[in-house]
FITI-793869 format. One record per atom (N, C-alpha, C): x, y, z. Coordinates in steps of 0.2 Angstrom, whole numbers, plus 2048, in hexadecimal, padded with zeros to 3 digits. Example, Ala and Ser with C-alpha at 12.3 -4.5 7.8 and 13.67 -1.06 7.14 Angstrom:
BEGIN
R   c1   c2   c3
R  842  7E4  827
R  83E  7EA  827
R  842  7F0  827
R  840  7F5  823
R  844  7FB  824
R  840  800  827
//
This chain:
BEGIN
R   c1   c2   c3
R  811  835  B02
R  80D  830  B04
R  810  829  B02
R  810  825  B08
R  811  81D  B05
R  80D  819  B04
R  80F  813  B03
R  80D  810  B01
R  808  80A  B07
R  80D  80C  B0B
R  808  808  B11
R  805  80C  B14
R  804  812  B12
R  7FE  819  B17
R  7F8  819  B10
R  7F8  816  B0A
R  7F6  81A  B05
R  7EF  813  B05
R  7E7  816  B04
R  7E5  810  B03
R  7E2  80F  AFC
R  7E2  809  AF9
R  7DF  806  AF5
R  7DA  807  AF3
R  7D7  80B  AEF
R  7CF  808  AED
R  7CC  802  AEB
R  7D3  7FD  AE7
R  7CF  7FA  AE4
R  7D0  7F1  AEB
R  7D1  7F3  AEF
R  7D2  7ED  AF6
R  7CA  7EC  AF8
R  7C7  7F3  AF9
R  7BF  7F2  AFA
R  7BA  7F1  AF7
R  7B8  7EE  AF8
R  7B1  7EB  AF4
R  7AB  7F0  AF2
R  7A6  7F3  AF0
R  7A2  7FA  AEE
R  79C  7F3  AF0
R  79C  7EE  AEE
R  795  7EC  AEF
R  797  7E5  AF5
R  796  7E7  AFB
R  798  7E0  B00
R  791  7E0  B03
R  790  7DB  B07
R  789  7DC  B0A
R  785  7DE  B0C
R  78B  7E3  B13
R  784  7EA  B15
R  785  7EE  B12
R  786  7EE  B0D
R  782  7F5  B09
R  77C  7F3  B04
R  77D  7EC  B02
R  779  7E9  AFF
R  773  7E7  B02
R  774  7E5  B0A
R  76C  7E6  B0E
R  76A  7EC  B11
R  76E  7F0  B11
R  76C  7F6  B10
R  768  7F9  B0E
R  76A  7F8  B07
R  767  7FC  B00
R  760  7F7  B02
R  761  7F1  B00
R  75B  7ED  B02
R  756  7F0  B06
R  757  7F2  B0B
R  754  7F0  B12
R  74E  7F7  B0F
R  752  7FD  B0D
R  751  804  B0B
R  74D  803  B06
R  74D  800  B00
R  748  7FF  AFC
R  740  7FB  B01
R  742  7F7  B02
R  73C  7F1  B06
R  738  7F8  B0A
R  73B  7FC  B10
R  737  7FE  B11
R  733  806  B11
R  737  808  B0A
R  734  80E  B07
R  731  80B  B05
R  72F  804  B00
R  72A  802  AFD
R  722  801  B00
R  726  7FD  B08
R  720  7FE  B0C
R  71C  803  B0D
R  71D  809  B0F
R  71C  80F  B10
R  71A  812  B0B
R  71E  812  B05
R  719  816  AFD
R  710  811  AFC
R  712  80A  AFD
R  70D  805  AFD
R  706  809  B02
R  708  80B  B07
R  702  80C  B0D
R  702  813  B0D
R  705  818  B0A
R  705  81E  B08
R  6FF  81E  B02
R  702  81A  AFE
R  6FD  819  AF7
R  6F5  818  AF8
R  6F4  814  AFE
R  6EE  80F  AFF
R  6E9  816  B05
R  6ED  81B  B08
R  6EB  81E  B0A
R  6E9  826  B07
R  6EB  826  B02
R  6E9  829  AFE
R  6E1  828  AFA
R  6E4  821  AF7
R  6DD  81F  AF4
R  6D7  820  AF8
R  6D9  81F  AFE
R  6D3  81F  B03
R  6D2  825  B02
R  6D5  82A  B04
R  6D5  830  B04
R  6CF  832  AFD
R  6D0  82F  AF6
R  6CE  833  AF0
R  6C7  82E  AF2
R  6C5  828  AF4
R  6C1  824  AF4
R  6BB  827  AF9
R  6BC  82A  AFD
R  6B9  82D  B03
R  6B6  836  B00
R  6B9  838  AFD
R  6B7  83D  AF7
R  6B2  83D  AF3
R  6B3  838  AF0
R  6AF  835  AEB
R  6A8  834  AEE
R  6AA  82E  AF3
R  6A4  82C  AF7
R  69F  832  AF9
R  6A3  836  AFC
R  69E  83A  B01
R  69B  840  AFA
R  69F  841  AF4
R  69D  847  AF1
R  695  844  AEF
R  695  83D  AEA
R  690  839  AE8
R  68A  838  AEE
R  68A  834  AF4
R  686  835  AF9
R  684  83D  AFE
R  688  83F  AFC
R  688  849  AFB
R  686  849  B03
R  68A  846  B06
R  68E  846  B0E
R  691  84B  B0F
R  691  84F  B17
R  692  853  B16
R  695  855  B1E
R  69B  852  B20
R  69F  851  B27
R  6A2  857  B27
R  6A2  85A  B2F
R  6A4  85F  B31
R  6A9  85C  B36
R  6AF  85E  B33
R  6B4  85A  B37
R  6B6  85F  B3C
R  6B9  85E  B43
R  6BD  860  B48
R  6C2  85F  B4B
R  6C8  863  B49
R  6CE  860  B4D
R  6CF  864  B54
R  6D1  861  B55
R  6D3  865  B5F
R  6DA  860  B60
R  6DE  85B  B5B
R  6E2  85B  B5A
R  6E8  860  B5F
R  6ED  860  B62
R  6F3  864  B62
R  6F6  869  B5D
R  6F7  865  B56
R  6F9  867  B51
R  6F6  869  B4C
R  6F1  86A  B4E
R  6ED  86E  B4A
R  6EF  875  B49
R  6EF  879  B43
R  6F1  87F  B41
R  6EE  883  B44
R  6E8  884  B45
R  6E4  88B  B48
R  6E5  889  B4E
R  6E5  883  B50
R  6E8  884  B57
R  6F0  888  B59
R  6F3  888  B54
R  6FB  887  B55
R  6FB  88D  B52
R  6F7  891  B4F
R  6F8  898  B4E
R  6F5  89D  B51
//
């Protein structure tokens, strides 16, 4: 091997721009999505709550495509 076929590691940068908006970009929008993942849970435990207290009592229906008893 020479010297003019051999490359460098120390010529390139590890931290240049698009890796750094990148990273960025990756953080910002898992954030978003753990954010509205989080908030849709609450709902989830808040509607729980609610219905066990007012002792509601919904009988749900899916006919969905993706529904399991449909799909098996």
């Amino acid at each position: 091997m020479t010297f003019a076929t051999s490359y460098s590691y120390s010529d390139r940068s590890i931290f240049d721009l698009k890796t750094l908006l990148e990273a960025l970009r990756f953080i910002i929008v898992n954030s978003i999505l753990a954010f509205i993942f989080l908030f849709l849970i609450i709902e989830e435990f808040e509607w729980v709550i609610f219905s066990s207290r007012e002792e509601i009592k919904d009988k749900v229906v899916d006919d969905s495509s993706w529904n399991l008893k449909t799909l098996i």
